[in-house]
C-alpha positions as CSV (number, residue, x, y, z in Angstrom):
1,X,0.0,0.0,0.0
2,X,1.4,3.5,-1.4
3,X,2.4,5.9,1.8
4,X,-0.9,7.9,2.9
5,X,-2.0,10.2,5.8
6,X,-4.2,8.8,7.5
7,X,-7.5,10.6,7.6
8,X,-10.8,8.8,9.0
9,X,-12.6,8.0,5.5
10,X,-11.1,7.5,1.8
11,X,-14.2,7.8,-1.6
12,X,-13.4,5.1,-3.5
13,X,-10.4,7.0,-5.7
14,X,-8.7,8.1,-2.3
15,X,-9.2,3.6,-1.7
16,X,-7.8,3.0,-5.1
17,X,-4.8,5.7,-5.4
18,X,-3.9,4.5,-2.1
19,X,-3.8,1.2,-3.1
20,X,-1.9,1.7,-6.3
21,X,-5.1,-0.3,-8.2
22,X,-7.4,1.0,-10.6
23,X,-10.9,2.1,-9.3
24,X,-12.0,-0.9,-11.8
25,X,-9.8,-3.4,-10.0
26,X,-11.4,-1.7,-6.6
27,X,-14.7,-2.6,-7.5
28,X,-14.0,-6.0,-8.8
29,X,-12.1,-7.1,-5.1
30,X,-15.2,-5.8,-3.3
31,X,-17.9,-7.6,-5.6
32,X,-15.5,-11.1,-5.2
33,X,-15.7,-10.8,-1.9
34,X,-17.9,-8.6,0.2
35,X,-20.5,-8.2,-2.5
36,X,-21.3,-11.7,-3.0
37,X,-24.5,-12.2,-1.8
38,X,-26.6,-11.1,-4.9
39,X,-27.1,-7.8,-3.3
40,X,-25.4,-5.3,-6.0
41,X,-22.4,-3.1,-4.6
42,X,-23.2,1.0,-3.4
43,X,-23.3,3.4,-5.9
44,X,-20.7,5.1,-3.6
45,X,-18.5,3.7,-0.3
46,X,-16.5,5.2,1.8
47,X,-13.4,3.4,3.6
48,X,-11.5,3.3,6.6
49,X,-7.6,2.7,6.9
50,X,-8.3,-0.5,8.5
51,X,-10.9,-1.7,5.3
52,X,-7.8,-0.5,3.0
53,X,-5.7,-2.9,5.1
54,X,-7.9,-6.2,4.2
55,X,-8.3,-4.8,0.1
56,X,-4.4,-5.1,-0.2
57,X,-4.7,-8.5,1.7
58,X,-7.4,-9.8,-1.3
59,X,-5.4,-7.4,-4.0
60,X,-2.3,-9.7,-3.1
61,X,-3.2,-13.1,-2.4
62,X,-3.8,-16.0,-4.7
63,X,-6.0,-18.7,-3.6
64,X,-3.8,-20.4,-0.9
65,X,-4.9,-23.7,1.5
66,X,-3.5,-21.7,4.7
67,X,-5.9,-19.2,4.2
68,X,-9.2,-19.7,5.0
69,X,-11.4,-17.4,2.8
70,X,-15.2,-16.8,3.2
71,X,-17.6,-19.2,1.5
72,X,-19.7,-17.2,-1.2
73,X,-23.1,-17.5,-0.1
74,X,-26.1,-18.9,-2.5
75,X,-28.9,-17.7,-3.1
């Protein structure tokens, strides 16, 4: 994660600059996996420091057996 001052919320850009991902790839991490549901992702979110923390986790990892991930959930 690129150097940033921490500040209480980040729009989605602030997320993605921070992040050094697209805004595209920003929206695709949340839909895989906190917008899973069926339920359509916000128009708009906001973010914490400590959510930008867990979107470089799932920006960086590859499916690995040590990690345990968060079944998607059916319909």
């Amino acid at each position: 994660m690129q150097s940033t001052k921490n500040k209480e919320f980040y729009s989605e850009v602030e997320a993605a600059q921070s992040l050094g991902i697209s805004l595209m790839r920003l929206h695709q991490l949340l839909d895989e996996n906190l917008f899973n549901d069926g339920m359509s992702r916000p128009d708009h979110c906001t973010f914490r420091y400590s959510d930008l923390v867990i979107l470089g986790f799932w920006d960086r990892t590859t499916p690995n057996p040590k990690v345990v991930r968060m079944p998607r959930r059916m319909q």
